[in-house]
C-alpha positions as CSV (number, residue, x, y, z in Angstrom):
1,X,-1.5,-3.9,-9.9
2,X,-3.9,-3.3,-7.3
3,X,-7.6,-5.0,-7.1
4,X,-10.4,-4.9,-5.0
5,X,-12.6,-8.0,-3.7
6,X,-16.4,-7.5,-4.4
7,X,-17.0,-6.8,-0.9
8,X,-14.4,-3.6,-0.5
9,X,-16.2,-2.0,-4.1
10,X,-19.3,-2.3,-2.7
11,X,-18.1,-1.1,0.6
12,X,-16.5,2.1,-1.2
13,X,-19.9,2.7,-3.2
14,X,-22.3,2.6,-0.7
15,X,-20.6,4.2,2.3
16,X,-16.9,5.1,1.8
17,X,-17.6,8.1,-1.6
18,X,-19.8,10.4,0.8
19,X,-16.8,11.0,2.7
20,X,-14.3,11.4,-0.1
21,X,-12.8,7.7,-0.3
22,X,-12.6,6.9,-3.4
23,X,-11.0,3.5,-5.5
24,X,-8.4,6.7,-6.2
25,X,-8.1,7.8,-3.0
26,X,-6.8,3.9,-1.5
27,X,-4.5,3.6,-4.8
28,X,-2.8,6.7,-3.2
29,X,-2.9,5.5,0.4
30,X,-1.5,1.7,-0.5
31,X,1.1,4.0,-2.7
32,X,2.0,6.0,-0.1
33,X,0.7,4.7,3.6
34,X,1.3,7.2,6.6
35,X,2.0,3.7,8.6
36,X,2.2,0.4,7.9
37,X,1.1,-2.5,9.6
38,X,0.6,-6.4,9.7
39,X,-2.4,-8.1,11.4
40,X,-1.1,-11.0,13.0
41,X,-5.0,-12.7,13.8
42,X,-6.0,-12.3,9.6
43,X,-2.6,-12.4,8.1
44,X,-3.1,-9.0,6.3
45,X,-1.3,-5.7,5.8
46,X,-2.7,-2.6,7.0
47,X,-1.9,0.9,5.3
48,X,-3.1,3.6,6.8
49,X,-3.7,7.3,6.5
50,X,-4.3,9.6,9.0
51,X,-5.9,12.5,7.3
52,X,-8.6,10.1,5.8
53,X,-9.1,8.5,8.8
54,X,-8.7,5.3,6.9
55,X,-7.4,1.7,7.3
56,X,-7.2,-0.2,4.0
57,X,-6.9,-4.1,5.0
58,X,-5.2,-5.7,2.2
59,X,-3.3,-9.1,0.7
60,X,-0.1,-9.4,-1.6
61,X,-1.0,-12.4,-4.0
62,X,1.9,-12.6,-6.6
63,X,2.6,-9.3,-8.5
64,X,-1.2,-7.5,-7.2
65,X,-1.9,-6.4,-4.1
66,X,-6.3,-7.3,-3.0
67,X,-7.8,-5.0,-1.4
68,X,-10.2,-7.0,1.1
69,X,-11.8,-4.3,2.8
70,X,-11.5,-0.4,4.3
71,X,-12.2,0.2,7.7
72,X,-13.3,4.0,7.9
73,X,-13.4,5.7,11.7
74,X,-13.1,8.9,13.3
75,X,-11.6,7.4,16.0
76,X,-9.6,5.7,13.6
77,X,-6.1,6.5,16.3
78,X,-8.0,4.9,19.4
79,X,-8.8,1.7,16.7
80,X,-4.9,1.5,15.8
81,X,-4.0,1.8,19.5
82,X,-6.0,-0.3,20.8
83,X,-5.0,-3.2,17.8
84,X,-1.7,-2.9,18.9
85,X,-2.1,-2.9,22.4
86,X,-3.7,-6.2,22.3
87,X,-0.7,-7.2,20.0
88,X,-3.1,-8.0,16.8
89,X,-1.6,-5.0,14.7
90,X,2.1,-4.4,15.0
């Protein structure tokens, strides 16, 4: 089951539906991530999709994946690089 904290629903109704991203939309992305990553500084996963321009920053707890929050950028490949550069996203 997937979830979402109060902060990523807010997040996704007051920014994230203009361009598109929708609860839908990150259900699709967790399903099916273009790449997946780990952030070794928060301890969360990182699913990403290229053609939304989209990291969704997210937590296994028992059977449901939480979806903390959704980072949305147009530069969204200098964001990933530069992550793992630094050795925070690998």
């Amino acid at each position: 089951m997937i979830k979402f904290t109060d902060h990523a629903k807010e997040k996704i109704l007051k920014e994230l539906q203009k361009l598109g991203i929708t609860k839908q939309v990150i259900m699709k992305i967790l399903r099916n991530p273009d790449e997946l990553l780990y952030d070794t500084s928060a301890y969360r996963f990182v699913a990403l999709s290229w053609s939304h321009n989209v990291a969704v920053i997210y937590e296994k707890a028992a059977d449901n994946l939480v979806v903390i929050t959704v980072i949305y950028s147009s530069e969204l490949k200098h964001v990933v690089q530069r992550r793992k550069r630094i050795g925070r996203w690998i």
